[in-house]
N, C-alpha and C positions, 0 to 999 in steps of 0.2 A: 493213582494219585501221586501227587509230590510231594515230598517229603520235607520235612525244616529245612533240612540239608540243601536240600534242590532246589527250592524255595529259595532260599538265602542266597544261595550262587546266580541265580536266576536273577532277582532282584539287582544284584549286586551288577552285572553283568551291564544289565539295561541302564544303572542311575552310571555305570561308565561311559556307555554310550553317549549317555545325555550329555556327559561334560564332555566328549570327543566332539561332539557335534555341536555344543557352545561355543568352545573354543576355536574351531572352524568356523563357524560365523559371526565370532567376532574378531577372525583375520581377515573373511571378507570384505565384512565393512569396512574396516579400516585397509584395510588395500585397495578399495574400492573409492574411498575418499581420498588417496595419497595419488591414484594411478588416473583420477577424473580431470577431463582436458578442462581448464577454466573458461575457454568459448564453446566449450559444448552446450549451453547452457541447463546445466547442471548444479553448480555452485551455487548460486546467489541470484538472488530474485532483483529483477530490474525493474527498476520505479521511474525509469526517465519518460515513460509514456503516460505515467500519471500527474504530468503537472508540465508547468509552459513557465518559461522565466524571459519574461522577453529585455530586450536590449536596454530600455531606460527602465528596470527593474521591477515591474510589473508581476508578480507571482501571482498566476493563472492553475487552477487547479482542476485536474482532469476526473480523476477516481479516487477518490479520500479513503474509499474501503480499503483500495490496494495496501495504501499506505498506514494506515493502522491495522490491517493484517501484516503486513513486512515486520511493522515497529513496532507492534502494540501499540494503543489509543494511548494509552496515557503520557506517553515519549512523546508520541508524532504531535498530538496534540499541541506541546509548550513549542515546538518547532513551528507548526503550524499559525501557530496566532501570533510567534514574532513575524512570520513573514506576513500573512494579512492585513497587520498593524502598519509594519511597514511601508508596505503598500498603499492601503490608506496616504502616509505620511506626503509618497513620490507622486501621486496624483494628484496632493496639493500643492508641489514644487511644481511640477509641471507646469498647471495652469497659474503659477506666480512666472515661472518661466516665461512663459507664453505672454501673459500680459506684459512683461517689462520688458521681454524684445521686441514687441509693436513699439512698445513706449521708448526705446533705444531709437529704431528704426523713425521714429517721428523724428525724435531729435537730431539726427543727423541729416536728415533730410531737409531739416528747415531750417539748417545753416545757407548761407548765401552762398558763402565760398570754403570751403573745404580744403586747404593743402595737404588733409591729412593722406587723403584716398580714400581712406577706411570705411563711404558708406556703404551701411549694409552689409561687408564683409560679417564681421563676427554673427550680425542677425539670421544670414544665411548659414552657417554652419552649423549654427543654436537650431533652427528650423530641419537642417538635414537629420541631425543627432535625433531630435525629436521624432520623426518621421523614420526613422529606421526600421526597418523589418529586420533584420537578422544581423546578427553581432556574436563571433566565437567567444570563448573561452578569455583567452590573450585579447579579445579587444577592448580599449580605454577609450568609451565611447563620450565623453566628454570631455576629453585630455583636450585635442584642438580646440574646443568653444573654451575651453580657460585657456589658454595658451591665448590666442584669437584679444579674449577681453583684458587679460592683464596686460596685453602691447596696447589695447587702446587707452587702457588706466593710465599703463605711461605716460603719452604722446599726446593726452588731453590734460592731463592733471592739474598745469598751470597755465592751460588757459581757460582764460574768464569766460570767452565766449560760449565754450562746453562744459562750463560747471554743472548744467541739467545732465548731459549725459556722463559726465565723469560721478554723479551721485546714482544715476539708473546703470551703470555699467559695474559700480560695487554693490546694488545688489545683484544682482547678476552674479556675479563671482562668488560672494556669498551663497546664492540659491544653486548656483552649478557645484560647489564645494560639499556642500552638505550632500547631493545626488550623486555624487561620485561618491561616499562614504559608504551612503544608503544604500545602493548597487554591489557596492565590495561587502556590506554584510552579509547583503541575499544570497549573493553568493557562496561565502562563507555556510551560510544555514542549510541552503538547496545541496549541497556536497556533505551537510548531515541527515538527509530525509534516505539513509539506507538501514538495514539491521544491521546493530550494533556490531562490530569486531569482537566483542570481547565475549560474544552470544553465538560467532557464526562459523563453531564445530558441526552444525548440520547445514545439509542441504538444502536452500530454502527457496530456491526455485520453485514454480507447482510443479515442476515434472521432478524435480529431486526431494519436492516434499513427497509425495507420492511413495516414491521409494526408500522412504526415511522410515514414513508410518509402516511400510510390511517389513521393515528390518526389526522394525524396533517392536512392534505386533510380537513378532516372534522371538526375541526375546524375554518378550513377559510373559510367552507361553512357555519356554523353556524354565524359565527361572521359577514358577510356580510348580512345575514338575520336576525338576528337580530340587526344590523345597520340599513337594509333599512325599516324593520316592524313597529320599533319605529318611524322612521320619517315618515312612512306613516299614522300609527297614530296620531301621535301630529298634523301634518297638517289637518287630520278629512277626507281622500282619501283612508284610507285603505278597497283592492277589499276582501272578503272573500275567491272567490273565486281563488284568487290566493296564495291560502297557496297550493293546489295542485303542483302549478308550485314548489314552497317549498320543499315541500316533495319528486319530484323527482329530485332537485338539490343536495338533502342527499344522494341521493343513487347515481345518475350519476358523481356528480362531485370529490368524491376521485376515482372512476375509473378508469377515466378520467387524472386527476393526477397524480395515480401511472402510467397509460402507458407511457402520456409524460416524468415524473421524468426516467422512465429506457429509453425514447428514448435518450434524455441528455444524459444520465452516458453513455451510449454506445455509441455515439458519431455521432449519425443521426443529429441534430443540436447544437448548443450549447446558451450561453449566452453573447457574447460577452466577456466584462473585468472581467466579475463577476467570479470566481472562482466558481468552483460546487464541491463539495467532498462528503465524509460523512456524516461531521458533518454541511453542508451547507442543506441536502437535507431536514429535516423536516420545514424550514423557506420557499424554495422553493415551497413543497410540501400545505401550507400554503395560499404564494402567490395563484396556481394556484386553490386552493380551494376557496379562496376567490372572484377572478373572474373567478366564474365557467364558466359564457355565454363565454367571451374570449377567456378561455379554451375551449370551442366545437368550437369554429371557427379556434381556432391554430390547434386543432386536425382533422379538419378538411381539412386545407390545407395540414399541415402535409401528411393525408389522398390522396389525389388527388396527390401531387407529388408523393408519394411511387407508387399507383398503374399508374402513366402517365410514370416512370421512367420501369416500370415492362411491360404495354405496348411496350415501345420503345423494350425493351431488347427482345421481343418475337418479334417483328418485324425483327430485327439485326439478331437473331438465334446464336445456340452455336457459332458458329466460330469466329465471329468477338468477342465476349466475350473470348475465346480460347485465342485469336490471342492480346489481350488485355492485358490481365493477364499473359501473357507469356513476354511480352512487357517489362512491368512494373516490372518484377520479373527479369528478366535479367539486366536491370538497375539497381533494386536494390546491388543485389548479383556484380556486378560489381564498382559499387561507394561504396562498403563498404568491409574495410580492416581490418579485426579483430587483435588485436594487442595483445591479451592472449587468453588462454585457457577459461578461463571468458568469455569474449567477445566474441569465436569461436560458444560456447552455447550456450549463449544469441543469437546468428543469426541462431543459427541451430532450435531454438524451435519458432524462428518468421518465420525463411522458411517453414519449415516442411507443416504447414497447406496449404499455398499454392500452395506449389508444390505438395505435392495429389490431388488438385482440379484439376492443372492444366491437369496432367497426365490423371486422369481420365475421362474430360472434351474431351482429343484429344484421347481416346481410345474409346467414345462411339461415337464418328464423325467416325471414321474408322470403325466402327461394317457394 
């Protein structure tokens, strides 16, 4: 047997270990965050595939989950409903647009004689802008239809005969002014729909969240063990032979942690009021490393519901899961009245997946 003596050195030994092999992981990380290529992607989670900003300023929205996981809900949200509002706002410019450049286009055209040249120029411009598919960054897509209407505002102003269009040509210039505003905010908001800078010390990629939750996993197994080492020491109780149990909480419990952290994001249970996101999961990932034993018993329940739920469902047989899902999905599609082309999308790509199950679910009950 081991003596106090032995005991003590022994102990002591192992809780140096622990801070030799802390302090090594957390040069890693941090060398690993300093030495990470920024196009690898790695860094920073990309939200440009979650939403559509088209050229007369239209904000189209692809995946709303991505983006309140990036932002958290309660950010992305006030961002989100200035630009829907928005939107709103330019779909009713549009179609004021659109009627008062017919309504231009009369007028000019039922002049007799025109010295001006001008008909239809500006209307045609107003029409191309409108009709645009694709428009970068740097383009000022309604800079020529103003340019275009303020030389006709000129060159009509004082004559009497185009007082009708010199009165439909300022609003026009009015409705085009306020749409170049409109468009420059979207702008301005859509170049805020990322995680915050002042949040984005982790990795918040999925592939670098990934590797955030098994860093940071095992620091909260580390930090719990050398919490309980040292007090097991100073009190003069520390077993030897429990540095094995140690040593497989390093390895079991960021495993352990990553499964839970993706059962969370996925939505098999959640945390109550606590918000989960991105930039939440390495603190998470932390906790559950920390109390790693509570973590095999969560995972454990976890466990026993998934396969008692997977039992039941083999009992029931396909049908009544058929019969289920079909249920569910006709209520769906029934309480829900899409109100744009936007919105018709957005239901077409949340249907889609389950009406293939469901079809092919009642075509292999008929086989």
């Amino acid at each position: 047997m081991l003596n106090i003596s032995q005991t003590r050195k022994s102990g002591q030994t192992f809780v140096s270990s622990l801070i030799v092999f802390t302090l090594l992981w957390v040069a890693l990380y941090v060398g690993s965050h300093w030495l990470a290529d920024k196009g690898s992607g790695l860094l920073h989670i990309d939200l440009t595939d979650s939403y559509h900003l088209t050229p007369q300023g239209e904000f189209l929205i692809n995946d709303v989950l991505a983006i309140h996981w990036a932002m958290g809900e309660t950010n992305a949200e006030i961002i989100l409903k200035r630009l829907d509002e928005r939107t709103g706002k330019i779909r009713v410019l549009l179609e004021n647009l659109k009627t008062n450049s017919a309504r231009l286009q009369n007028s000019l055209e039922g002049q007799f004689e025109s010295p001006l040249g001008l008909e239809g120029s500006p209307v045609a411009i107003i029409n191309e802008a409108r009709s645009r598919a694709h428009c970068d960054d740097n383009c000022y897509l309604w800079d020529e239809a103003l340019i275009s209407i303020q030389s006709l505002i000129k060159d009509v102003s004082n004559i009497n005969s185009y007082s009708d269009t010199n009165d439909i040509a300022n609003q026009l210039l009015i409705t085009l002014s306020d749409l170049k505003q409109q468009i420059d905010a979207q702008k301005r908001d859509v170049k805020a729909l990322k995680p915050s800078s002042a949040r984005s010390f982790f990795w918040s990629s999925p592939t670098g969240s990934s590797i955030e939750v098994i860093f940071f996993a095992v620091f909260g197994v580390l930090a719990n063990l050398l919490v309980h080492s040292a007090e097991y020491l100073r009190k003069g109780n520390f077993k030897p032979s429990e540095r094995w149990v140690a040593y497989a909480k390093i390895v079991y419990g960021p495993i352990l942690a990553w499964i839970l952290v993706t059962a969370i994001a996925v939505g098999w249970f959640d945390l109550g009021e606590y918000e989960v996101g991105v930039l939440s999961l390495p603190l998470l990932a932390f906790i559950l490393g920390f109390y790693s034993r509570k973590t095999v018993a969560l995972f454990d329940r976890l466990g026993k519901k998934v396969l008692g739920e997977a039992e039941k469902s083999i009992e029931k047989g396909p049908a009544e899961i058929t019969a289920r899902r079909k249920a569910a999905l006709d209520k769906f599609m029934h309480s829900l009245r899409p109100r744009s082309p936007a919105e018709i999308k957005r239901t077409a790509f949340d249907l889609k997946d389950d009406i293939v199950k469901t079809i092919v679910m009642e075509k292999e009950l008929n086989k």
